[in-house]
C-alpha positions as CSV (number, residue, x, y, z in Angstrom):
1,X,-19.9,-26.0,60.7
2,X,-16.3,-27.1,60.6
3,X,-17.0,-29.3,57.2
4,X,-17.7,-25.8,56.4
5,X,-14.4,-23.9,57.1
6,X,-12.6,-27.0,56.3
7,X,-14.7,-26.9,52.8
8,X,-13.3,-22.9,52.4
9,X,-10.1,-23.3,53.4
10,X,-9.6,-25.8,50.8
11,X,-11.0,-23.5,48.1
12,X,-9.0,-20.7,49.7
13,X,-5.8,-22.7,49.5
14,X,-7.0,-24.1,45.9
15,X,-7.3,-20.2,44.8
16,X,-4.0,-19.6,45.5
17,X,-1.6,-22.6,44.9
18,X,0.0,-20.7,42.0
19,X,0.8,-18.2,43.2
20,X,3.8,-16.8,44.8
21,X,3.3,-16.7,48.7
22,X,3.7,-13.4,50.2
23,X,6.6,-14.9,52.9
24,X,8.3,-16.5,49.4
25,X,9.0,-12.9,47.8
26,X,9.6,-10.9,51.6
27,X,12.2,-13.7,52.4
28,X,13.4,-13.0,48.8
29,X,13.5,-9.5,49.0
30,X,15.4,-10.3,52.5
31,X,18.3,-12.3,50.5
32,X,18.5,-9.0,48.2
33,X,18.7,-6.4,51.0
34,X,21.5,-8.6,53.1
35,X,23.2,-8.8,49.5
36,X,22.9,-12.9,50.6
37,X,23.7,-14.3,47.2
38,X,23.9,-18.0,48.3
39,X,20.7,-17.5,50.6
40,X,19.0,-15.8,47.6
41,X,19.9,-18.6,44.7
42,X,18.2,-21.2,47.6
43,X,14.6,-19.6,47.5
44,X,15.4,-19.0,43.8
45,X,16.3,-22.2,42.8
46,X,12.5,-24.2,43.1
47,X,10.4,-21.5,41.0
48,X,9.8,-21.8,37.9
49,X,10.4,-19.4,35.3
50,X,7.7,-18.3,35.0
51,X,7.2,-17.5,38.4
52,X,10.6,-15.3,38.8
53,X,9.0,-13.7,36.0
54,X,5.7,-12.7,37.9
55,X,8.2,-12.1,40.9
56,X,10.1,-9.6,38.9
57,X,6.8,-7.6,37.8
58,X,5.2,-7.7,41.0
59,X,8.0,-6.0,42.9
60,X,9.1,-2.4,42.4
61,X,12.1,-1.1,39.8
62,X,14.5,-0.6,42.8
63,X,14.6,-3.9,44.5
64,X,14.3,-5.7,40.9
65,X,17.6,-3.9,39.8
66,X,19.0,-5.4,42.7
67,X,18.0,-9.0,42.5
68,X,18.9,-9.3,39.2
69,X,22.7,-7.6,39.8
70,X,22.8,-10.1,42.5
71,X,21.0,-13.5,40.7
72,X,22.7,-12.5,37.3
73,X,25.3,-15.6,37.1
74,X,21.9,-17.8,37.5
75,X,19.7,-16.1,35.3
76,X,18.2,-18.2,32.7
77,X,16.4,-17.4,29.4
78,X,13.4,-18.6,29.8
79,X,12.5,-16.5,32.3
80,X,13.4,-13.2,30.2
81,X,10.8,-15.3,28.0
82,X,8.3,-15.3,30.0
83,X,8.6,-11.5,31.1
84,X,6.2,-9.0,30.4
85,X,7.3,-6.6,27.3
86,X,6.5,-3.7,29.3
87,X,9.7,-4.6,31.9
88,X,11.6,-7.0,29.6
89,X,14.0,-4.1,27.8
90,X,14.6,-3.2,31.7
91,X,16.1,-6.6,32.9
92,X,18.0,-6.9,29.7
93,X,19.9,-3.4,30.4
94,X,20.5,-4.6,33.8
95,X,21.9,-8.4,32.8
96,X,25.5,-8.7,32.2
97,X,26.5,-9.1,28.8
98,X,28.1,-12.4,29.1
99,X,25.2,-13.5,31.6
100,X,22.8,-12.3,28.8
101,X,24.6,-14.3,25.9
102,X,24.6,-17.2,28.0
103,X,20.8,-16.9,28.9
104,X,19.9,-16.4,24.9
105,X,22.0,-19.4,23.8
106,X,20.0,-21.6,25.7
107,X,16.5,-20.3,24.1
108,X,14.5,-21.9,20.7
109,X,14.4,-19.9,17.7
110,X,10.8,-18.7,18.0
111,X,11.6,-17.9,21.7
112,X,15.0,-15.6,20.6
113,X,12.7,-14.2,17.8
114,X,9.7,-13.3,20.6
115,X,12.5,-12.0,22.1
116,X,13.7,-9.5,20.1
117,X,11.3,-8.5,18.0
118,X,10.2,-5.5,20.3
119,X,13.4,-4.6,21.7
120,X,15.2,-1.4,20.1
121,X,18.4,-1.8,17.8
122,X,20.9,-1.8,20.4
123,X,19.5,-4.5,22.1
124,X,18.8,-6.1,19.7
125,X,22.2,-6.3,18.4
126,X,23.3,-7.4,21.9
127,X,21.1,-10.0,22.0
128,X,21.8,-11.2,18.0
129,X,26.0,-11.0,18.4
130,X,25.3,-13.1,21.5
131,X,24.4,-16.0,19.2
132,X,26.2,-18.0,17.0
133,X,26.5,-17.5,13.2
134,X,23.8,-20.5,11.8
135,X,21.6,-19.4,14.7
136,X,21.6,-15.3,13.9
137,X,20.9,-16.1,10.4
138,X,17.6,-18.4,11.7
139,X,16.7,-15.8,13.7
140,X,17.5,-13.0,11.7
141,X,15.3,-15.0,8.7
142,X,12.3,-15.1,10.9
143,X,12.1,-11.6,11.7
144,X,12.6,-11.1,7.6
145,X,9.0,-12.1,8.1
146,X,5.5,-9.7,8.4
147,X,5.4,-9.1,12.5
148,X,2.3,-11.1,14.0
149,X,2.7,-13.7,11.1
150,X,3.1,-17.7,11.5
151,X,6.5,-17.0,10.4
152,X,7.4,-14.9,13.5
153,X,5.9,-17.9,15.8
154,X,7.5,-20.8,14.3
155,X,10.7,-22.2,15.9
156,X,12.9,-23.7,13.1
157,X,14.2,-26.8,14.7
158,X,11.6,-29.4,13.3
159,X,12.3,-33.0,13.0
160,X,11.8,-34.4,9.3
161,X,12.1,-37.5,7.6
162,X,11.2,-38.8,4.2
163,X,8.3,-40.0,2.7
164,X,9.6,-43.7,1.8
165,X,10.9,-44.2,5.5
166,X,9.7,-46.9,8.0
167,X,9.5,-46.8,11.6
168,X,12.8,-48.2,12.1
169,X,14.8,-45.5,10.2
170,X,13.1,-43.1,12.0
171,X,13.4,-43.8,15.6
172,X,17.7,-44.8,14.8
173,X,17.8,-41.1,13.0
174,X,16.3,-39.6,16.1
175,X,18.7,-41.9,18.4
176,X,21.9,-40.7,16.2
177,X,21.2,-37.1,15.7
178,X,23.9,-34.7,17.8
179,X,20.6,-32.5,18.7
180,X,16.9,-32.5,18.7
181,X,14.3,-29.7,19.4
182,X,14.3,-29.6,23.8
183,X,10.2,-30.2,22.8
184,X,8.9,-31.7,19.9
185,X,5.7,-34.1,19.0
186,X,5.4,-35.1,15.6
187,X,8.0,-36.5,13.3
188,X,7.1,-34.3,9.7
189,X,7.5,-36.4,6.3
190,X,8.5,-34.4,3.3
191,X,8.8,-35.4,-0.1
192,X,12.3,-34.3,-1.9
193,X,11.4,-30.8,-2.5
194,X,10.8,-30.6,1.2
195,X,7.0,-30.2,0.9
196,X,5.2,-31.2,4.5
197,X,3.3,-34.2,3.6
198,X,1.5,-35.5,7.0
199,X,2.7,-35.7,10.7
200,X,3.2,-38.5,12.4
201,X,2.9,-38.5,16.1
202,X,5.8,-39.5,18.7
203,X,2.7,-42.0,20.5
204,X,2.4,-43.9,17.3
205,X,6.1,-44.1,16.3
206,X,6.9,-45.3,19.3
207,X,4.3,-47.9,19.4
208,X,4.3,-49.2,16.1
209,X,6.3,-52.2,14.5
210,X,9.8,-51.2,12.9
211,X,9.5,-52.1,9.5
212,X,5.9,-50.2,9.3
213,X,6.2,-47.2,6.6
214,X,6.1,-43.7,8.2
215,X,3.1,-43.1,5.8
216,X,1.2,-45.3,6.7
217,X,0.9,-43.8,10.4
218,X,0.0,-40.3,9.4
219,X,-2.4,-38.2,11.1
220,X,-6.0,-37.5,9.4
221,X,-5.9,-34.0,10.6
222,X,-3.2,-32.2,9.2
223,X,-3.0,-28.5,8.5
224,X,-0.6,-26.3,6.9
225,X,0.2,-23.2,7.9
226,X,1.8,-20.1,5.4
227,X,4.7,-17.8,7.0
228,X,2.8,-14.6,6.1
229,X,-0.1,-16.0,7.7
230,X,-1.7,-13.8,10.4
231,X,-1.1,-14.8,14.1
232,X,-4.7,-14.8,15.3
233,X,-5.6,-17.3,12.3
234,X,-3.0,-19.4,13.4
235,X,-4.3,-19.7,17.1
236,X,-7.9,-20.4,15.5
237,X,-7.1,-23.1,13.5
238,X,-4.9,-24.7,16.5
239,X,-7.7,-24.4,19.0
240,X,-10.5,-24.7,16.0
241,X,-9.2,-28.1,15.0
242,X,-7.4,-29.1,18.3
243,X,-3.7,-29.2,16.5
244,X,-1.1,-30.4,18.9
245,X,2.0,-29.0,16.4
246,X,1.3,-27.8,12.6
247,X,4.3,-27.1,9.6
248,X,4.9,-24.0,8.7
249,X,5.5,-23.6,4.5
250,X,7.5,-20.6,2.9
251,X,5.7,-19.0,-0.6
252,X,6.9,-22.3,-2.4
253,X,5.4,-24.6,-0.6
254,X,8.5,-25.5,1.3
255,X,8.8,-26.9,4.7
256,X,10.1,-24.0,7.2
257,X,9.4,-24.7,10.6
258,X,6.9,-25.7,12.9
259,X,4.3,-24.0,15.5
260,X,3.4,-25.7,18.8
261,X,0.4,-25.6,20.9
262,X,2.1,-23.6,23.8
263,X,3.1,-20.7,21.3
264,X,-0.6,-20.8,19.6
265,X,-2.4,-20.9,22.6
266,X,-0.2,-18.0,24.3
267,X,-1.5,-16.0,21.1
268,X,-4.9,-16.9,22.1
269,X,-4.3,-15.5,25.5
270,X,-3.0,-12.4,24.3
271,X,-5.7,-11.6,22.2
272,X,-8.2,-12.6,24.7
273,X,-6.5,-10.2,27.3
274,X,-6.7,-7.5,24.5
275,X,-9.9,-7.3,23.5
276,X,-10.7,-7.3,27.4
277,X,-8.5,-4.3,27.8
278,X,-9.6,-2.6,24.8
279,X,-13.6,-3.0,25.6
280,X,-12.5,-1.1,28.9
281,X,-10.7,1.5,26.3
282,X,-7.4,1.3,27.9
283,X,-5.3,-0.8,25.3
284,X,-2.4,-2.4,25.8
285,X,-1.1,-1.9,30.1
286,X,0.7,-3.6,32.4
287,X,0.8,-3.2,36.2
288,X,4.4,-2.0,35.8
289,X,3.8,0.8,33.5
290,X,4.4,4.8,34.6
291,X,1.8,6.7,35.6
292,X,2.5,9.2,32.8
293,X,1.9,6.0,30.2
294,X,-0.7,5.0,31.8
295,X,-3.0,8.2,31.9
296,X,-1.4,8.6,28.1
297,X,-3.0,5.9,26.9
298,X,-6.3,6.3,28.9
299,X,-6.9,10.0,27.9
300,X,-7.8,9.6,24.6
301,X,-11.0,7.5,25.1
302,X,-12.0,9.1,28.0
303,X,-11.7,12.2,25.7
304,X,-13.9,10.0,23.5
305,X,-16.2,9.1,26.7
306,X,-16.4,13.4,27.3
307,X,-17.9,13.8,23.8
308,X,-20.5,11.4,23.8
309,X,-21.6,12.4,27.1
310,X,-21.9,15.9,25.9
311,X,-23.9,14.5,23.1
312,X,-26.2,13.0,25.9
313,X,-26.7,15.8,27.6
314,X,-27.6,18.1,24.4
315,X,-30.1,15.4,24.0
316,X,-30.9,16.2,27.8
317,X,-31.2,20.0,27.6
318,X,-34.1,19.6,24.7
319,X,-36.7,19.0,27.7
320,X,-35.1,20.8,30.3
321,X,-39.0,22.5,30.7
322,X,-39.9,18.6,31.7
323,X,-37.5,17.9,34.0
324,X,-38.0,21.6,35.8
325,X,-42.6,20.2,35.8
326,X,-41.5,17.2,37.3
327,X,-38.3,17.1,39.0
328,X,-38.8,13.2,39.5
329,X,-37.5,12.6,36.1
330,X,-34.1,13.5,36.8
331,X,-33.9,11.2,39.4
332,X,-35.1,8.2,37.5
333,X,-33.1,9.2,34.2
334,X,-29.9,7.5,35.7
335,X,-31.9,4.2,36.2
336,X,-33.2,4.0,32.6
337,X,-30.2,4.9,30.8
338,X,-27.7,2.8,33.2
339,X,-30.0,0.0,32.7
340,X,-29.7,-0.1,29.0
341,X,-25.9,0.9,29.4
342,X,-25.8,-2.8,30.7
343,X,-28.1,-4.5,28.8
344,X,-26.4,-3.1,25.8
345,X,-22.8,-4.1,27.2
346,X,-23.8,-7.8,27.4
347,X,-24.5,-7.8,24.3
348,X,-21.4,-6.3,22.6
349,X,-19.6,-8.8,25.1
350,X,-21.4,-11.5,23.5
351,X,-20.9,-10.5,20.0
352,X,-17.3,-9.5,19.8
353,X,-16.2,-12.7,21.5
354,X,-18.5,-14.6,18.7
355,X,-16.7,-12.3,16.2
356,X,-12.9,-13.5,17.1
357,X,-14.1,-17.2,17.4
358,X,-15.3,-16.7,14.2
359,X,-18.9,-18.0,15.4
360,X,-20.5,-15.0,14.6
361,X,-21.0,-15.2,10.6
362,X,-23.4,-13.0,7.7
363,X,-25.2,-17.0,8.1
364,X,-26.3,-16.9,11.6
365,X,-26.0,-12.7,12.1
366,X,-30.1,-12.5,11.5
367,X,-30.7,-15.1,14.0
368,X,-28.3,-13.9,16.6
369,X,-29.5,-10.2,16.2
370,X,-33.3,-11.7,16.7
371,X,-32.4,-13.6,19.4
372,X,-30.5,-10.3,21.4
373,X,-33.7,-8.4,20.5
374,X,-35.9,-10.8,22.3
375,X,-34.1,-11.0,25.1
376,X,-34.0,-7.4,25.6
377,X,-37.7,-7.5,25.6
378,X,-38.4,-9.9,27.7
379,X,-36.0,-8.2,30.2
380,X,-37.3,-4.9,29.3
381,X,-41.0,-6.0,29.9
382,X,-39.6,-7.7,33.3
383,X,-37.9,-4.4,34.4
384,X,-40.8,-2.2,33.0
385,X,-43.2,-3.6,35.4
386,X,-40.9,-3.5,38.3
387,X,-40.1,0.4,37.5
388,X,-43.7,0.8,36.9
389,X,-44.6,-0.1,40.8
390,X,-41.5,1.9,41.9
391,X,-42.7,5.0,40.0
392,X,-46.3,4.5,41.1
393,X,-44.8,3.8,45.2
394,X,-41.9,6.8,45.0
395,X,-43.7,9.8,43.6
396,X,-47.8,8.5,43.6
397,X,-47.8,9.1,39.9
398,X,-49.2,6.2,37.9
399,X,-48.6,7.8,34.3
400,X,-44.4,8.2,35.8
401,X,-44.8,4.7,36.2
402,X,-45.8,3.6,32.7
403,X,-43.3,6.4,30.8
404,X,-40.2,4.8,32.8
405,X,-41.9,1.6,32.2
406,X,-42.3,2.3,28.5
407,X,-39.2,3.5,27.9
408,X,-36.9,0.6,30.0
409,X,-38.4,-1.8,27.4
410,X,-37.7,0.8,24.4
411,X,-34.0,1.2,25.7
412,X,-33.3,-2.8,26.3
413,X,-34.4,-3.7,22.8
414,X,-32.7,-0.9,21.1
415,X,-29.5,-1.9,23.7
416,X,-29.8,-5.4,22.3
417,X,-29.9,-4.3,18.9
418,X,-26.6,-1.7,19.2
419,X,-24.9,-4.6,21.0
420,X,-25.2,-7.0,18.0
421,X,-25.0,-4.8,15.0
422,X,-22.5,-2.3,16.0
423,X,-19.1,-4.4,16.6
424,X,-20.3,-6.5,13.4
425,X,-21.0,-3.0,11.0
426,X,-17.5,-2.2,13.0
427,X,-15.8,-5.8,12.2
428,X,-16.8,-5.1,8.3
429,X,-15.6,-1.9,8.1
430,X,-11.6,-2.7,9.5
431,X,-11.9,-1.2,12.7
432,X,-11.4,-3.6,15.8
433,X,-15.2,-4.0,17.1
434,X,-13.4,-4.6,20.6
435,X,-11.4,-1.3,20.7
436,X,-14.2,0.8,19.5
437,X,-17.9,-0.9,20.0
438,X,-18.5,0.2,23.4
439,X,-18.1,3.9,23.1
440,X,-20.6,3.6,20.1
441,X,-23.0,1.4,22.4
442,X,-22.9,3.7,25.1
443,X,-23.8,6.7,23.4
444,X,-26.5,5.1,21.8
445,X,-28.1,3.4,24.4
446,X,-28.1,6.9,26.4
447,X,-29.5,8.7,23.6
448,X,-32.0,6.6,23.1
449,X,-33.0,6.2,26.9
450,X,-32.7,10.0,27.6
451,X,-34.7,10.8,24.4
452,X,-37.7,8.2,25.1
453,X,-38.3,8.5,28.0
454,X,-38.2,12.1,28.1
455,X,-39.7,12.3,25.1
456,X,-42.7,10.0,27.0
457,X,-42.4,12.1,29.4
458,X,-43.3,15.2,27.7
459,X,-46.4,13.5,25.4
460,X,-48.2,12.1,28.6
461,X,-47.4,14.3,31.8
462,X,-47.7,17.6,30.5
């Protein structure tokens, strides 16, 4: 028994070690309310960035206008990096100027540019004068390109060296240079029209004779990225073929910049949080947006929602002479059409995810769909004969138990079906199968449930 607890409390504890403790932020939130600024730069001064960030989400708009009036000499720009968008134009009204020029110095390019690139004019002029001349024109360059493109993403610090170089001239131009990107992990050769050519990684530079040609320790893998390329291709082809850092190319072929794994794979997280929020139908949302933005975003699919439900229901009202013969049916309705609701939505999980992973192609669709078929019957023949005992035990009517029978298995193939072909018909015609698949499933999974099994019901029990 206490190998037990001591086993739970470890999980427990293992759960939780990232995040903030509860007595962290009170004690916090203490320092703010006694205006304490030494006490309050103390608990401050251990968490990461990251984790003032979550710190200034989770609490409420009051007390984070007062930390950060009280903080603001310490504030530092990663952590307006790592805020959400939804707060981030907030915090930046409330930082002092000079506090906020300070903080945006200190930031890579592709971290100013993520940055600004949502922020109104005003701020973003704040932000921009707050830099120096060669670094507004970097930054000002990057945001010349499409948004959600490679060339947004990049940072522009990139270590170079040409083609005809050795180990040794390498590692003394690194040593001698007055500043090098704060993180960095391939060296990039370039021929003289400043054309990527391979990477070469820090590991093997480091490990390698002097007098070794750069060229000769290049990576096999190496992929070029263009600047008008789209973001979510850019976090496929990191995580596709595991790229640790990738050179980005202008239309000529140039060199540009560079995109890192932590900026690719914080793409891939956004869009995997997206097309979570947008299967639910609520979009883009934060925790920290108004309840009037909130419901504004929410209405219109739920308006959506109201329309195929009245669909439903019309479908419904076509045998409302069954359903006053044998009142059962309206109490087993729910069961068949929730059923295939589900069925339908594991599906459409399934196959969206396969579609932004790019697993899900015209060469495997058949056998996909067939396999999402079969599985629905199977589960529907399962379920059938489960339902068909229940109808047979609750109302003493064996033909109610082979129509809800019948029509489960009808409703779980036709689920696994909508689930497949819907977000890919969805995918091919422009539309985002994530925002807009499971309204479409829904309603067809209800139809068809109401419909058959109604529809049953009327051929056999009257």
């Amino acid at each position: 028994m206490s190998d037990r607890i001591d086993q739970t409390g470890t999980d427990s504890a293992r759960e939780e070690v990232y995040e903030l403790e509860a007595r962290t932020v009170a004690s916090i939130l203490r320092a703010v309310d006694a205006r304490d600024r030494d006490l309050l730069s103390s608990l401050m001064e251990p968490l990461h960035a990251a984790d003032i960030a979550d710190l200034l989400e989770q609490i409420s708009g009051q007390d984070r206008a007062d930390l950060i009036r009280l903080y603001d000499r310490e504030f530092d720009g990663e952590i307006l990096s790592e805020l959400d968008e939804s707060i981030r134009e907030e915090v930046i009204d409330l930082l002092n100027p000079q506090v906020l020029a300070e903080a945006v110095r200190d930031l890579e390019s592709d971290d100013v540019v993520d940055l600004v690139e949502d922020l109104e004019e005003p701020q973003q002029e704040a932000i921009l004068d707050a830099l120096e001349d060669a670094d507004r024109a970097v930054v000002e360059q990057s945001l010349s390109y499409p948004e959600n493109s490679a060339g947004r993403m990049m940072q522009r610090e990139v270590v170079m060296a040409p083609e005809h170089w050795n180990v040794g001239q390498a590692i003394d131009f690194m040593r001698e240079a007055d500043e090098l990107p704060e993180q960095f992990y391939h060296v990039v050769l370039v021929d003289p029209r400043m054309h990527p050519l391979g990477n070469v990684t820090l590991g093997k530079l480091m490990g390698t004779r002097r007098e070794v040609p750069l060229k000769d320790l290049v990576e096999e893998v190496f992929e070029v990225i263009p600047a008008d390329q789209d973001e979510e291709d850019v976090a496929y082809a990191f995580n596709q073929y595991h790229l640790i850092s990738a050179p980005v190319v202008d239309s000529e072929g140039r060199l540009a910049g560079v995109i890192t794994i932590d900026d690719a794979m914080a793409v891939l997280d956004e869009e995997h949080e997206e097309d979570i929020l947008r299967l639910a139908g609520v979009g883009e949302s934060s925790l920290s947006d108004s309840i009037s933005e909130t419901a504004k975003r929410r209405l219109p699919w739920l308006a959506v929602n109201l329309a195929t439900a009245v669909l439903a229901s019309l479908v419904i009202a076509q045998f409302e002479a069954t359903i006053e013969a044998f009142v059962a049916l309206a109490v087993l309705m729910p069961i068949v059409a929730s059923m295939g609701g589900n069925a339908g939505t594991q599906s459409l999980t399934v196959a969206v995810r396969a579609i932004a992973t790019k697993d899900l192609t015209g060469a495997n669709i058949w056998r996909v769909l067939r396999r999402e078929v079969l599985v629905g019957l199977i589960n529907g023949l399962v379920f059938a004969v489960v339902m068909g005992f229940v109808g047979l035990a609750w109302f003493g009517n064996p033909m109610l138990g082979v129509v809800i029978a019948a029509a489960m298995v009808v409703n779980l193939v036709v689920a696994g079906f909508a689930g497949t072909v819907v977000p890919v018909v969805l995918e091919k015609a422009g539309v985002d199968p994530a925002l807009a698949s499971g309204t479409f499933v829904t309603t067809v999974t209800d139809v068809v449930g109401f419909f058959a099994f109604l529809g049953l019901a009327a051929m056999v029990l009257l």
